[in-house]
C-alpha positions in Angstrom: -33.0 -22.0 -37.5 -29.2 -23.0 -37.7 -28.2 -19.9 -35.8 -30.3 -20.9 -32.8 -28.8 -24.5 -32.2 -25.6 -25.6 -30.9 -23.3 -26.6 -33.1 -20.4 -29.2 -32.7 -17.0 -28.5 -33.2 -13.1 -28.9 -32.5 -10.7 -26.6 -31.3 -7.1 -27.4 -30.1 -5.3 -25.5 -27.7 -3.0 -23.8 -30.4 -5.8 -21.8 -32.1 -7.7 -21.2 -29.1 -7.7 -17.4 -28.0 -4.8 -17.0 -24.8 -4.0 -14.4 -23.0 -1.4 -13.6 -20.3 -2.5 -12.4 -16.7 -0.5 -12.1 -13.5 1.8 -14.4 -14.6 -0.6 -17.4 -16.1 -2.0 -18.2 -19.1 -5.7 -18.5 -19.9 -6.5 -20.2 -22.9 -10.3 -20.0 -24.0 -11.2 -23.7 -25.6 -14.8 -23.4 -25.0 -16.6 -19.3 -25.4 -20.0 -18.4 -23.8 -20.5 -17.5 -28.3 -19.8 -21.0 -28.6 -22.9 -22.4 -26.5 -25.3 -19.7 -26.6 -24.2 -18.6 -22.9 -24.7 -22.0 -21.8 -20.8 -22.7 -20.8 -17.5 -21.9 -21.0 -13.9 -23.8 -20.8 -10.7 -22.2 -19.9 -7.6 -24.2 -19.5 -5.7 -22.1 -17.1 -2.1 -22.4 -16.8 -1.8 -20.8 -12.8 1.9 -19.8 -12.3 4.3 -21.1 -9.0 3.7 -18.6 -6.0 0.5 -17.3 -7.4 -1.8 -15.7 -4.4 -5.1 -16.4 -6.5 -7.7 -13.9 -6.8 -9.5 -12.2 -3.7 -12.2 -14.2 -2.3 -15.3 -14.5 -3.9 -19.1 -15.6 -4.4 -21.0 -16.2 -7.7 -24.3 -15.8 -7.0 -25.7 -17.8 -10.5 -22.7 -19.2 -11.8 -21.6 -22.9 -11.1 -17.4 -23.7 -11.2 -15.5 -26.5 -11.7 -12.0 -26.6 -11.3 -10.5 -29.6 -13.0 -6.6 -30.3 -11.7 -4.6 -31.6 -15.1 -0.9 -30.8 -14.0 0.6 -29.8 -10.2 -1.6 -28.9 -7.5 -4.3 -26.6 -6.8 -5.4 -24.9 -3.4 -9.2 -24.1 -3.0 -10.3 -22.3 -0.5 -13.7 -22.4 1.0 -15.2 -21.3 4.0 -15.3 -24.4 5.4 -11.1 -24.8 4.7 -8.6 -25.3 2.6 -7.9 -28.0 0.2 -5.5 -29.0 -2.2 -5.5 -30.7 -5.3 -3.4 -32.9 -7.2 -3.5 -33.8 -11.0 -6.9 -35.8 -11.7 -8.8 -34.3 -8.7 -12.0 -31.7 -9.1 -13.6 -29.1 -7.2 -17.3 -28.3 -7.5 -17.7 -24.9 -6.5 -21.6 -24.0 -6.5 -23.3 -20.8 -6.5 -23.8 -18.9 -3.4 -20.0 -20.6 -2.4 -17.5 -17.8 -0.9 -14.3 -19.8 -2.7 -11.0 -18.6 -4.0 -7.7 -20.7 -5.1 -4.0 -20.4 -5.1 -0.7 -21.9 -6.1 1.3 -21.9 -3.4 4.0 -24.6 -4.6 7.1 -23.5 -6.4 5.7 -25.6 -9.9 3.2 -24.1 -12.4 0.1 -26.2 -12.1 -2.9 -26.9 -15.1 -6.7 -26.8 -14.4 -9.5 -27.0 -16.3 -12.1 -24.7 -15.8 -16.1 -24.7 -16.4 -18.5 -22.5 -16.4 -21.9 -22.6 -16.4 -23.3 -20.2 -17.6 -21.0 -19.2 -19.7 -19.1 -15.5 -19.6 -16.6 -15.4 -17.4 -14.2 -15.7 -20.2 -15.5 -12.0 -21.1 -14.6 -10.9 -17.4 -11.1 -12.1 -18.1 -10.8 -10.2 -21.6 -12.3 -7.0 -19.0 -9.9 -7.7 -16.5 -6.9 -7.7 -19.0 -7.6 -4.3 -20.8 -8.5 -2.6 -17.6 -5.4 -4.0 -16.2 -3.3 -2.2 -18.8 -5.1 1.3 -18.0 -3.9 1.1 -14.6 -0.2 1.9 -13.3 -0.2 -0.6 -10.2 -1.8 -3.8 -9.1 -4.1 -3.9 -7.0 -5.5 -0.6 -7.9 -5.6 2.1 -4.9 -9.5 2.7 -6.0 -10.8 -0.4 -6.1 -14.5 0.9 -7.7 -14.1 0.0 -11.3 -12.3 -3.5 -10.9 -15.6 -3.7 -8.5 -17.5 -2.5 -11.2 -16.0 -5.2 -14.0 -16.6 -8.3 -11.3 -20.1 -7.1 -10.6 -20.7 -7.3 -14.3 -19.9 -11.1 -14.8 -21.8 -12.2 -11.6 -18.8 -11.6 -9.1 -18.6 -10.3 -5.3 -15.7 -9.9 -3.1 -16.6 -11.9 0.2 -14.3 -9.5 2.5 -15.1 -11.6 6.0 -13.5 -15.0 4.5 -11.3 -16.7 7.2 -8.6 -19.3 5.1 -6.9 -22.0 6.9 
């Protein structure tokens, strides 16, 4: 059946679905619809100053973080490391990880998924983000709830260098 294999295509930037979050841009080039669940792209435009998200474990899904523009700090248990236009980060399941923009430019990264979904966390994160009249919420339980859905923990003992 046709529906049942992958099929090939191109999609630019421009007519790729984008959405604004703290500050950054997400644009979706590649959707878990796209390849069955298989993977997912996201070329994420991180603003200067941005904190990142709180740190984190996938427990299934694999990450890379592909730096196109700026630099890029990871954070991982084991330390902190930044990344400069050309450089990756493999970030595999089970790995407590979070990044950041500390520099006063915007920076570009590529990011992959396997499997595929997490762009459906971010569509989540966005209209629950608009339900609520500060951020980070004072009840924490349902932004819980929406990263326990796409295969996300907070890791609450992380130390970062």
């Amino acid at each position: 059946m046709v529906s049942d294999t992958l099929q090939s295509f191109i999609r630019g930037a421009d007519s790729a679905q984008t959405f604004e979050i703290g500050g950054g841009r997400l644009t979706f080039l590649v959707n878990s619809e796209d390849t069955h669940g298989a993977y997912a792209a996201i070329l994420y435009e991180v603003p200067p100053q941005f904190p990142g998200p709180v740190a984190h474990v996938h427990h299934k899904m694999t990450e890379v973080f592909f730096v196109t523009e700026g630099e890029l700090t990871i954070h991982l248990r084991e330390g902190k490391n930044v990344l400069g236009a050309g450089e990756v980060a493999f970030v595999a399941p089970g790995t407590a990880h979070k990044f950041s923009n500390p520099t006063d430019k915007s920076t570009k990264v590529l990011v992959m998924m396997n499997p595929g979904g997490m762009e459906n966390y971010f569509r989540e994160l966005v209209a629950y983000i608009k339900t609520i009249d500060e951020w980070p919420p004072k009840d924490p339980t349902e932004l819980n709830n929406i990263m326990a859905k796409y295969d996300q923990e907070v890791v609450f003992d992380m130390p970062f260098a």
